[in-house]
Structure formats: C-alpha cells, structure tokens
ZAVEX-436988 format. One record per residue (C-alpha): residue in one letter; x, z, y. Coordinates in Angstrom, 3 decimals, decimal comma, padded with zeros to 6 digits. Layout:
N
(A; (X; Z; Y))
...
END
This chain:
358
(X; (-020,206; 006,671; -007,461))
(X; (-021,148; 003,709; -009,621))
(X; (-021,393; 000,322; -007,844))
(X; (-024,739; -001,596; -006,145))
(X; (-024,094; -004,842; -007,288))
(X; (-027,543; -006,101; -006,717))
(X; (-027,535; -004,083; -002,831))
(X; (-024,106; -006,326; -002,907))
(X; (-025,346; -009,267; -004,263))
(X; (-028,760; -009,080; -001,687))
(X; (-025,857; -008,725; 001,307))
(X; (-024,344; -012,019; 000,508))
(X; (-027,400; -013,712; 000,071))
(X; (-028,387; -012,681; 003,240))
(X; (-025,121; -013,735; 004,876))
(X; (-025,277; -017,361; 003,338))
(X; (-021,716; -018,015; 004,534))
(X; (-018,238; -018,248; 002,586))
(X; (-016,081; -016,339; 003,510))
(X; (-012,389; -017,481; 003,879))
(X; (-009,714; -015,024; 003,244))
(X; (-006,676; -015,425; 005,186))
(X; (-003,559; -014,144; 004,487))
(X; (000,156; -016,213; 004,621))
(X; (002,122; -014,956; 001,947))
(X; (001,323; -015,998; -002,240))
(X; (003,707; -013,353; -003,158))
(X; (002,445; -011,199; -006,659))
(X; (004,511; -008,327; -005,219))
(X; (003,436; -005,632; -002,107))
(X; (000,310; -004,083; -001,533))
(X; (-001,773; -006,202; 001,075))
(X; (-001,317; -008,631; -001,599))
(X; (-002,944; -006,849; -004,907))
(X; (-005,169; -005,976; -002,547))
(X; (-006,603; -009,700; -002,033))
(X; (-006,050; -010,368; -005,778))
(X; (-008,506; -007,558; -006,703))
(X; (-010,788; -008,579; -004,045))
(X; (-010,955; -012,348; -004,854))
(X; (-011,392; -011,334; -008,807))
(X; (-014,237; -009,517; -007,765))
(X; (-015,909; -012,201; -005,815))
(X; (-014,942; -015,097; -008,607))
(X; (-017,219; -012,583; -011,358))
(X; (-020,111; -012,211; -009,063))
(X; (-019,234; -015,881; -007,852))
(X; (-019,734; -015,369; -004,381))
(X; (-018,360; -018,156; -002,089))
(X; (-014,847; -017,742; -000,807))
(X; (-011,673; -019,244; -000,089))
(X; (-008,010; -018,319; 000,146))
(X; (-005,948; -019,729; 002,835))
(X; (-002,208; -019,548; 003,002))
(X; (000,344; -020,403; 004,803))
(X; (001,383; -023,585; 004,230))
(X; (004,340; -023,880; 006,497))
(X; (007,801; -024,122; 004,668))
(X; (009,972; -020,537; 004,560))
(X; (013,108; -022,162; 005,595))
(X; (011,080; -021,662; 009,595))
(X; (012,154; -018,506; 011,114))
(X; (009,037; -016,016; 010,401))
(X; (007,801; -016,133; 014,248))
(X; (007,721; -019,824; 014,516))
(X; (005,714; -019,805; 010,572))
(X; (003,514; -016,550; 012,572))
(X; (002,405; -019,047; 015,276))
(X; (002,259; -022,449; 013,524))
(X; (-000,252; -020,554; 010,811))
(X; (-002,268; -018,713; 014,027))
(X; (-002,617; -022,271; 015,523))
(X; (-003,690; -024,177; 012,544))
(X; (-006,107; -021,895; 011,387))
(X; (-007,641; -021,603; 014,876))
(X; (-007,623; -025,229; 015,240))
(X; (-009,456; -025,725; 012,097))
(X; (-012,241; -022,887; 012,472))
(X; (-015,073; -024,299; 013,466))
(X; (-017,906; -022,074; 012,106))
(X; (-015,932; -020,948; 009,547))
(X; (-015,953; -017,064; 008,631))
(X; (-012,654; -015,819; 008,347))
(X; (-011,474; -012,947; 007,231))
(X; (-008,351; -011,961; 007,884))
(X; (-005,944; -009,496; 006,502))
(X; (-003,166; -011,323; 008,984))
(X; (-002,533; -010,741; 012,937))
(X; (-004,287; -014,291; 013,894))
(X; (-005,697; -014,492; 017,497))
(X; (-009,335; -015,659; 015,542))
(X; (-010,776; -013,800; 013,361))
(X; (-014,657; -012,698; 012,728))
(X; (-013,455; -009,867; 010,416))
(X; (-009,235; -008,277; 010,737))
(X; (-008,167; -005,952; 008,143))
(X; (-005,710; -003,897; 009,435))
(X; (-003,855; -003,356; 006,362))
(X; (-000,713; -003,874; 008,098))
(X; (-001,393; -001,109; 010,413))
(X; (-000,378; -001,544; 014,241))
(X; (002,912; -002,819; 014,634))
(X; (003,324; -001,525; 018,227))
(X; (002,960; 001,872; 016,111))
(X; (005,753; 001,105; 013,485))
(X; (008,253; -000,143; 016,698))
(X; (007,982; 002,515; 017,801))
(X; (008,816; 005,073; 014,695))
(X; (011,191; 002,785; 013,264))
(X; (012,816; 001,568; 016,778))
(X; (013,189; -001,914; 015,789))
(X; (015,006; -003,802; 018,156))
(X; (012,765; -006,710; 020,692))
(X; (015,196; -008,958; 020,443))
(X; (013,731; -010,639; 017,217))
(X; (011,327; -012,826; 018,307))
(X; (009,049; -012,143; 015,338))
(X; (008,230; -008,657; 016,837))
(X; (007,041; -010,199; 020,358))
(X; (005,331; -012,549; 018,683))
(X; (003,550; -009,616; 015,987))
(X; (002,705; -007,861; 019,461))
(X; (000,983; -010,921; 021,109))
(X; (-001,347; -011,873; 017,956))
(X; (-002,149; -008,277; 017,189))
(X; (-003,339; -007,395; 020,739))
(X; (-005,055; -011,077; 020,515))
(X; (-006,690; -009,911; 017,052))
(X; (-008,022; -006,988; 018,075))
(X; (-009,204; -007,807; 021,049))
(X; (-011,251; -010,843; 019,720))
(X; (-012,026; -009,464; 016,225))
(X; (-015,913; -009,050; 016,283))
(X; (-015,470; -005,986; 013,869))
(X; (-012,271; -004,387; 012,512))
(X; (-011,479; -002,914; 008,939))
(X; (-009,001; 000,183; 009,192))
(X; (-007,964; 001,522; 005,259))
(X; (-007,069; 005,101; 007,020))
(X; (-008,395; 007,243; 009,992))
(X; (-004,878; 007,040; 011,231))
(X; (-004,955; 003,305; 011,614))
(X; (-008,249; 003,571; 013,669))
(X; (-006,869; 006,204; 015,734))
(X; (-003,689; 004,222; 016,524))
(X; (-005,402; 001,144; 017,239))
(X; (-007,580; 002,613; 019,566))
(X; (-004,937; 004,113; 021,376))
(X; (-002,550; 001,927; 021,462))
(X; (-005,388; -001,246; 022,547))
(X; (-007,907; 000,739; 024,117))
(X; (-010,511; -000,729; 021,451))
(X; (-014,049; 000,400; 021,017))
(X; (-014,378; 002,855; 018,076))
(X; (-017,642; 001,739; 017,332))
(X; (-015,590; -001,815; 016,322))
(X; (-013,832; -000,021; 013,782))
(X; (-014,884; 000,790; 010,261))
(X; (-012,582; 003,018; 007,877))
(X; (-012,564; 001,869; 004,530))
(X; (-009,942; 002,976; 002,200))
(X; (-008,085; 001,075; -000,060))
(X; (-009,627; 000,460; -003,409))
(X; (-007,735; -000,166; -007,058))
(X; (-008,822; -001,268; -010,539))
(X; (-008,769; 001,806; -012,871))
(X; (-006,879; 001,146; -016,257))
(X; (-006,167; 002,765; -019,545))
(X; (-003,010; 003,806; -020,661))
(X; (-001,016; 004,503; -023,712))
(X; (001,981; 006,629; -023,078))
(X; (003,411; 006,792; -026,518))
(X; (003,278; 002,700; -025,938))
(X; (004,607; 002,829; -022,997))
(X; (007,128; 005,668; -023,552))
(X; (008,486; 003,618; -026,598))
(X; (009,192; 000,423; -024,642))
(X; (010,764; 002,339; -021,591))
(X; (013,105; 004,931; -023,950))
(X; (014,878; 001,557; -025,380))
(X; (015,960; 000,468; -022,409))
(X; (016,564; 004,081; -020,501))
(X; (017,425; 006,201; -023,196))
(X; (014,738; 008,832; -021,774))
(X; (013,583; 011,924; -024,192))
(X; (010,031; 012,635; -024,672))
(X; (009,158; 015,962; -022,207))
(X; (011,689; 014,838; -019,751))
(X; (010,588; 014,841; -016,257))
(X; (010,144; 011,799; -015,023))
(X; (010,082; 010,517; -010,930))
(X; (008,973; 007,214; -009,378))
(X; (009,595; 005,688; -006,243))
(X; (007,246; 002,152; -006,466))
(X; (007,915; -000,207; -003,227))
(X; (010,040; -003,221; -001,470))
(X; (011,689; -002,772; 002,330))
(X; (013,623; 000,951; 001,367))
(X; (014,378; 001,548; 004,588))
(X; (011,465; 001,655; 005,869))
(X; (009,525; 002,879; 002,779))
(X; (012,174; 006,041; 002,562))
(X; (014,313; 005,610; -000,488))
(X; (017,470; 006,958; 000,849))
(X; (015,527; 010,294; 001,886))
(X; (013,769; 009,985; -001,880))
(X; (017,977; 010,160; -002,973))
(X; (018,642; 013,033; -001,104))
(X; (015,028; 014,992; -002,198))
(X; (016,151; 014,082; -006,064))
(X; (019,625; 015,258; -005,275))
(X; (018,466; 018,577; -004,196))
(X; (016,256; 019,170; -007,139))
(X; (017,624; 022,423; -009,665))
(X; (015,485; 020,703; -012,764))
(X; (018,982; 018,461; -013,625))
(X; (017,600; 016,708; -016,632))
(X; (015,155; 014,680; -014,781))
(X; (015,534; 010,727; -014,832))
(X; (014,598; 009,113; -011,299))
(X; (013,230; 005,496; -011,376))
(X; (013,397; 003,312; -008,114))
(X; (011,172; 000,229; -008,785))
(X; (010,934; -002,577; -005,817))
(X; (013,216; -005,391; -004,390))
(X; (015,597; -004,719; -001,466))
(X; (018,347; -006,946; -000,659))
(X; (020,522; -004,067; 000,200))
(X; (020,615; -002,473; -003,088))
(X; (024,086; -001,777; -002,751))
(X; (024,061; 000,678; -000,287))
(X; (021,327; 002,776; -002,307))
(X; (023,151; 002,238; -005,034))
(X; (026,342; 003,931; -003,243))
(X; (024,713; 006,776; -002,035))
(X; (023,012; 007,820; -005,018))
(X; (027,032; 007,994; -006,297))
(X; (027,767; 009,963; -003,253))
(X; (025,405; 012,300; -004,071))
(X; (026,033; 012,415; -007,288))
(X; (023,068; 011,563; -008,880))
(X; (023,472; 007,786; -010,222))
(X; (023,469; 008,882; -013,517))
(X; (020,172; 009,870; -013,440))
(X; (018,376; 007,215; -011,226))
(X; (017,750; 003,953; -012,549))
(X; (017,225; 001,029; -009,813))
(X; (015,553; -001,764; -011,758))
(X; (014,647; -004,374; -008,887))
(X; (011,223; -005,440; -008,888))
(X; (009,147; -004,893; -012,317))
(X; (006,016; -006,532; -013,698))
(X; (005,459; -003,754; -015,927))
(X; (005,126; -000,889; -013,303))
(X; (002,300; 000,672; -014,971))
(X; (003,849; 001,588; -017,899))
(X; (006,262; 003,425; -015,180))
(X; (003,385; 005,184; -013,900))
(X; (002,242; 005,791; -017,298))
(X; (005,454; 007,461; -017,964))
(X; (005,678; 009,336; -014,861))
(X; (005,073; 013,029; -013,533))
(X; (006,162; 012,978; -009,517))
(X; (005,498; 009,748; -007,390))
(X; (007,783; 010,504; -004,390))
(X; (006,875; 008,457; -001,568))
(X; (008,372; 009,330; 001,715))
(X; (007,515; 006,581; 003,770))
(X; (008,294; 006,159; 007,244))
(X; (005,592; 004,177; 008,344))
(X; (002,240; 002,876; 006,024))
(X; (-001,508; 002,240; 007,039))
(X; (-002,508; 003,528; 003,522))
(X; (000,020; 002,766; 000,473))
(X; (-001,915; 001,178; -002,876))
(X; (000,973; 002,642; -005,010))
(X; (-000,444; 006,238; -003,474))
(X; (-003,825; 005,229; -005,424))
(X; (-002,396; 003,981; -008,586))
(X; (000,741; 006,377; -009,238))
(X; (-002,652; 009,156; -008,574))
(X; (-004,535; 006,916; -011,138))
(X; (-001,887; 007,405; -014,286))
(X; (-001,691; 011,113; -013,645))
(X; (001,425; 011,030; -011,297))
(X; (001,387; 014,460; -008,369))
(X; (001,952; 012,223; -005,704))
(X; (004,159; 013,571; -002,370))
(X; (004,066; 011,685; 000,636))
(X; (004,311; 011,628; 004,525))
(X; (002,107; 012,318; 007,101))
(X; (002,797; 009,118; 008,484))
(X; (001,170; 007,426; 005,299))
(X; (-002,962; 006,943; 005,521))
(X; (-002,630; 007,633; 002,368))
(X; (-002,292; 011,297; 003,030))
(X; (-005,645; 011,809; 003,968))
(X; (-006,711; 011,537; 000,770))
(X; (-003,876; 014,706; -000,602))
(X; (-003,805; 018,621; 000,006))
(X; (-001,534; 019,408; 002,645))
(X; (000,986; 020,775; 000,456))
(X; (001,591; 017,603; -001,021))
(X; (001,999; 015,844; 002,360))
(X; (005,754; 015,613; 003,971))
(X; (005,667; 016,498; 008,060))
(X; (008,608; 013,549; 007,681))
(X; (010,621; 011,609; 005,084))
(X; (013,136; 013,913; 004,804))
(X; (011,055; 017,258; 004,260))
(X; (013,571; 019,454; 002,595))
(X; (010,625; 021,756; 001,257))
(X; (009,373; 019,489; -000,913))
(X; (011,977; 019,776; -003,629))
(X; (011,263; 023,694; -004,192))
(X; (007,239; 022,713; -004,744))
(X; (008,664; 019,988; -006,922))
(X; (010,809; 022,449; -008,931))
(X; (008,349; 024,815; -009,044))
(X; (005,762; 022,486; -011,049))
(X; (008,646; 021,259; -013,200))
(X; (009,205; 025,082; -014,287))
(X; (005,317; 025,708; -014,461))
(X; (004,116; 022,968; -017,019))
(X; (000,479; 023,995; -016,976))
(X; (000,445; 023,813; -013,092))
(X; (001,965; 020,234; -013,106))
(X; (-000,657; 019,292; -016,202))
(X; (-003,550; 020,901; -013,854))
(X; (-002,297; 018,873; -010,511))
(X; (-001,835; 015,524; -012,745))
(X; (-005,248; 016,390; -013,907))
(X; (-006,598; 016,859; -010,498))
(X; (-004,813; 013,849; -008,435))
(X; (-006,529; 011,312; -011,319))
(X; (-009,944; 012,871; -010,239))
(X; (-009,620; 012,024; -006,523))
(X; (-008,276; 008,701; -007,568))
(X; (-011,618; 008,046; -009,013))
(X; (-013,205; 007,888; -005,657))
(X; (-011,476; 004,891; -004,514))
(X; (-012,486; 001,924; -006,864))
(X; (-012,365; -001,537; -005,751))
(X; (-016,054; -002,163; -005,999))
(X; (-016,507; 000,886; -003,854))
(X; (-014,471; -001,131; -001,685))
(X; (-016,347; -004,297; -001,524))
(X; (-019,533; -002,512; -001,059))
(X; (-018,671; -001,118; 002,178))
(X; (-016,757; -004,025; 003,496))
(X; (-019,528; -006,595; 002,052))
(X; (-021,706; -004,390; 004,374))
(X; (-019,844; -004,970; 007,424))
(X; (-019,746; -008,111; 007,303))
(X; (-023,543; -008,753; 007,004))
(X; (-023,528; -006,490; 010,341))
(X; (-021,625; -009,594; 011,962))
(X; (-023,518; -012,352; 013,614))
END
C-alpha cells in the first residue's frame, strides 16, 4: 500500500495546528525513541509544523521527581497547544501508548511499590488516559489492556501498529565487516537478540533456548546495554555456551547484525509492540517471540512463545536450521509481512486521527 501524501498533506492543512511531540528522553537508543526520529523526519520532508519537547530537568533527580516536574511544566505551559504525547503526562490531546500500561507490566514482572517512580507511572497513566481526547495503541493487546485495566471507551482507542523505514542491505558488506571482528564463517547460523533492560526483555531465557539448541556451530549475538552484564555473562558460562555468544553492549551498526542474521529470538516478558520485531522481519530474520509482545499479532502462531521460556521453540528452531530451504522460504515470507508496516503507513493513519480531534 503506497502512501497518500496529498490525502496527508490535505489533513494537515485542514488541522492548521503544530503539533508538539512530547517525549522526555533524547536517547538514540530504544524503540519509542526511533520511533519519534522516523516520525519527525517524515514531517521535516513534507515540512509540516511540529515541535519536539524534552525533558529538560537534570538526570541526577530521581526519575519520579523528573516524571512530575516534566508533567507539571508541560501542563503549565499548554495553553492551546496540541500535544502529542508518547509520555504518561496528565494533558495530552493525543497519548501514544507505546509504553503499554504499566499497571499491566507490574503486574507480570511484580515490581515492587516501594519505588516511588511506579506510584507515580500509575497516577499519570490513569490521569492520561482518562483525559486523552483520543488514544493511539501500536497492538490490539495494548487496547485491550487499557480498557480493562481503566475502564476506557474503546471507541477512544485507535490501533495503529508500529511503522519502520525499509532499507537495503549488502550481506557480503556486512558479513565482511562482522567476520573480522567475530571470526564467523559464511553459512553459519547466525541468532540475534536486539534490546536494553534484559531482564525484562528475556535474555537469560534467550541463554537457556540457545543452550538447548543441537545445531552447535551457531554463533549467538546479544546486542543492547544492561548494566548487569555480568550476570549474563556468567550464565552463558554456566551453561556452557559463552563461546558461542558474543555480548557487544549497545551497537550503532545493528543492521548489519540483522543483515547477517537468520533467527531473531525475542522472548520478552512484557512489550506493547517491539520495533526490533519489524526490522529483524525487514532483513530476512524468522523472528520468535512471546505472546506477551504486540508484536505477535503480526506472526503465525508457531512462531509465537506461550512465555519466555517456551522450551518448544528450540526443536522448530533446529528444525529450520536442518531444512535450509524451509528457513530461506520463512526469511522470505517474514520480509513480506514486514512490508505492511511502513512508516508512512503509519503517519497516514495517525495524521487521520488527529484531524478527528477538535
């Protein structure tokens, strides 16, 4: 589906507002925000009228105290201003739930309340959906939880999955770079794990999935920060499998990782709807991931994990390492429905929300 930009273009005019993005972090690493960067690029070339607002509140604050401070400057400062918001603030015109509901992730991940940031997450994301005047969710299961968990109108709610920039790759470009400084062979199989927060985002059950594999020539690649590295780093001995997983801390060069890869192994405990899902699918990676990942929708339920540790997986896994025309076909296949899911797509629809708010 090729992209309206003069239906887009008519939208704005038609809106004649600028729209101010809000989000708190300027990090160049996690999902929400490549996200925004694709978005904003997209506005700058059809130079529609926005604005990105960040927090400007110093880091050495606790992360509640910075949570508030940001909520009450940016409320403060409103006026007739349309925000759009891909952060919990108790005053937006348009949220993106990108984050997903954090009464949700408590709950799965059974975070202690004592840390004040979670009672204050809770407060401004009841406040923000509640006074939203229309809500973005990028899965079905992100509508479904916030309407359970807030008892908010479904009509309030659009679904409108994420959206990535397609790019072209070289592998014999990318393979050269990578082989220096892995000493990988050509034709060996190749996994990727692609995210920050492991925990959460299910490395240690990604160890113990790799560690169960029979294919034993496979290299693993973990690429993301954590500050416990350590402890990954230990288990993966325990196992036995640290020489053949590579942890190299957060990358710049990721794609030629995906361009490289075969499996992207995700087994996430908790995500709205993970970009890497979209661009690992993108460079011809057979993705795997959990139920509990928006993402998922988009799969065939034998690619999706019923949790992180889903000890079936590594037979299906095996089996398309010993079958290479069935892994070729499924590479083939997950770069297809990757195609659906561009970022213009993306604006489109949410361009098209927002001229439905008054």
């Amino acid at each position: 589906m090729s992209f309206d930009w003069a239906r887009a273009w008519k939208l704005f005019i038609t809106l004649n507002k600028k729209i101010y993005l809000i989000r708190s972090n300027k990090s160049k690493f996690g999902g929400a925000e490549n996200y925004l960067s694709r978005l904003t690029n997209l506005l700058e070339i059809k130079n529609i009228n926005h604005q990105i607002l960040n927090s400007p509140f110093p880091k050495f604050l606790p992360s509640w105290l910075r949570s508030i401070l940001f909520n009450l400057q940016l409320c403060f400062l409103k006026q007739d201003k349309f925000y759009f918001s891909l952060e919990r603030i108790t005053c937006p015109d348009l949220y993106r739930a990108g984050d997903g509901v954090h009464k949700v992730f408590l709950s799965i991940e059974n975070k202690s309340r004592f840390n004040l940031l979670h009672p204050t997450y809770l407060y401004l994301e009841q406040k923000c959906f509640n006074n939203a005047k229309s809500i973005i969710a990028n899965s079905k299961m992100v509508k479904t939880q916030i309407i359970n968990t807030y008892d908010i109108n479904p009509n309030k709610i659009s679904v409108i999955y994420n959206g990535i920039e397609f790019k072209k790759f070289n592998y014999e470009k990318s393979f050269y770079k990578l082989s220096k400084e892995f000493s990988i062979n050509k034709n060996q199989p190749i996994i990727l794990f692609v995210g920050s927060g492991f925990k959460r985002k299910g490395v240690e059950e990604f160890l113990r999935i790799v560690s169960e594999l029979k294919t034993r020539e496979i290299k693993a690649f973990v690429i993301g920060k954590e500050n416990n590295i350590t402890y990954y780093q230990n288990l993966s001995k325990k196992l036995n499998i640290n020489s053949r997983v590579f942890f190299t801390g957060p990358r710049t060069d990721v794609d030629d990782f995906y361009t490289i890869g075969d499996i992207f192994l995700f087994p996430t405990h908790y995500d709205p709807f993970s970009n890497v899902v979209l661009e690992a699918m993108n460079f011809q990676n057979v993705v795997f991931t959990t139920c509990t990942n928006g993402a998922s929708e988009i799969l065939d339920d034998d690619f999706i994990m019923n949790k992180p540790y889903d000890r079936k997986i590594s037979k299906l896994i095996d089996s398309l390492f010993d079958n290479k025309i069935n892994l070729d076909n499924e590479k083939i296949k997950n770069k297809r429905i990757s195609e659906q899911f561009s970022i213009e797509n993306n604006l489109n629809r949410t361009l098209e929300v927002i001229n439905k708010i008054e």
